[in-house]
N, C-alpha and C positions, 0 to 999 in steps of 0.2 A: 523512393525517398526513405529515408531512416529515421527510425521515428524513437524517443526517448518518452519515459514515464516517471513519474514521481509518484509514490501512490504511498497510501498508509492501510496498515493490518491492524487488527485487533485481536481481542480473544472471546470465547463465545457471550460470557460476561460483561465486555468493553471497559473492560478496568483496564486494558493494557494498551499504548498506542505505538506502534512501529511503523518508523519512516524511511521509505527504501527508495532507491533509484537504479532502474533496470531500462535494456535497450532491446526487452522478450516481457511483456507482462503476463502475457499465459503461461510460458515457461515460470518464470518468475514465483507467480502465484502457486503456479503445483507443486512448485518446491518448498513453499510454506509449507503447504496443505501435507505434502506427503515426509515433511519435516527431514527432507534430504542433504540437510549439513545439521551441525549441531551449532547453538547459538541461542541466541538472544528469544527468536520467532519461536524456535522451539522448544527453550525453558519454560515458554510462559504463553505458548500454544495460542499463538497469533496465525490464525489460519482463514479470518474475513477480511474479504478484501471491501475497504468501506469507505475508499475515496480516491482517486487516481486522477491525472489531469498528463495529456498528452502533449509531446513538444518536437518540433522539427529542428532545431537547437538546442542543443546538448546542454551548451552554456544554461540555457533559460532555466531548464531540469533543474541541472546542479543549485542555480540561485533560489530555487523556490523547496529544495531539500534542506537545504542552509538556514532558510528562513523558516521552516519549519519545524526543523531538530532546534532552533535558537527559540522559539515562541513557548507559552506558556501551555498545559493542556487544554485549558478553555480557551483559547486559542484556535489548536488542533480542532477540538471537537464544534467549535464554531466553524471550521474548514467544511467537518463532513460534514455537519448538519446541512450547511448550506446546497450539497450536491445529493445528501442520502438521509435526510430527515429523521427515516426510521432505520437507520445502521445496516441496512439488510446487506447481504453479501455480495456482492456485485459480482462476482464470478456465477455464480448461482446458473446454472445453463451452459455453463463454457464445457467444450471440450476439448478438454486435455490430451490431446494426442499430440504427442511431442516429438 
């Protein structure tokens, strides 16, 4: 089964919020992390992963990316609070071998 993620980054601060959609979220996430394209993630060193939500419909990803790039940032941060209270990394333990 093929599995889709909507997830959002910050930066170690949480002044910054990035909203992305990936169909690899460990790939996905080390290429924050290791700032391996230049952009947005890595002007402003968005490298925690601190909210993610999995979907076996593509479609459903893309709607709730939509809805969240259109939402307000209390909003957003009302998103992770609800799944990550205390902003902690949620990659945190992952291994990155890709």
């Amino acid at each position: 089964m093929d599995f889709s993620y909507t997830y959002m980054m910050t930066n170690s601060h949480n002044t910054v919020i990035y909203t992305g959609l990936t169909s690899n979220l460990i790939k996905r996430v080390y290429q924050h992390k290791t700032k391996a394209y230049k952009g947005f993630t890595s002007k402003y060193n968005c490298d925690k992963l601190v909210f993610y939500q999995e979907f076996t419909n593509i479609n459903e990803a893309i709607a709730l990316e939509k809805k969240i790039k259109a939402g307000s940032r209390s909003k957003k941060e009302k998103m992770i609070f609800e799944q990550n209270p205390e902003w902690k990394d949620l990659s945190d333990g992952w291994l990155f071998i890709i």
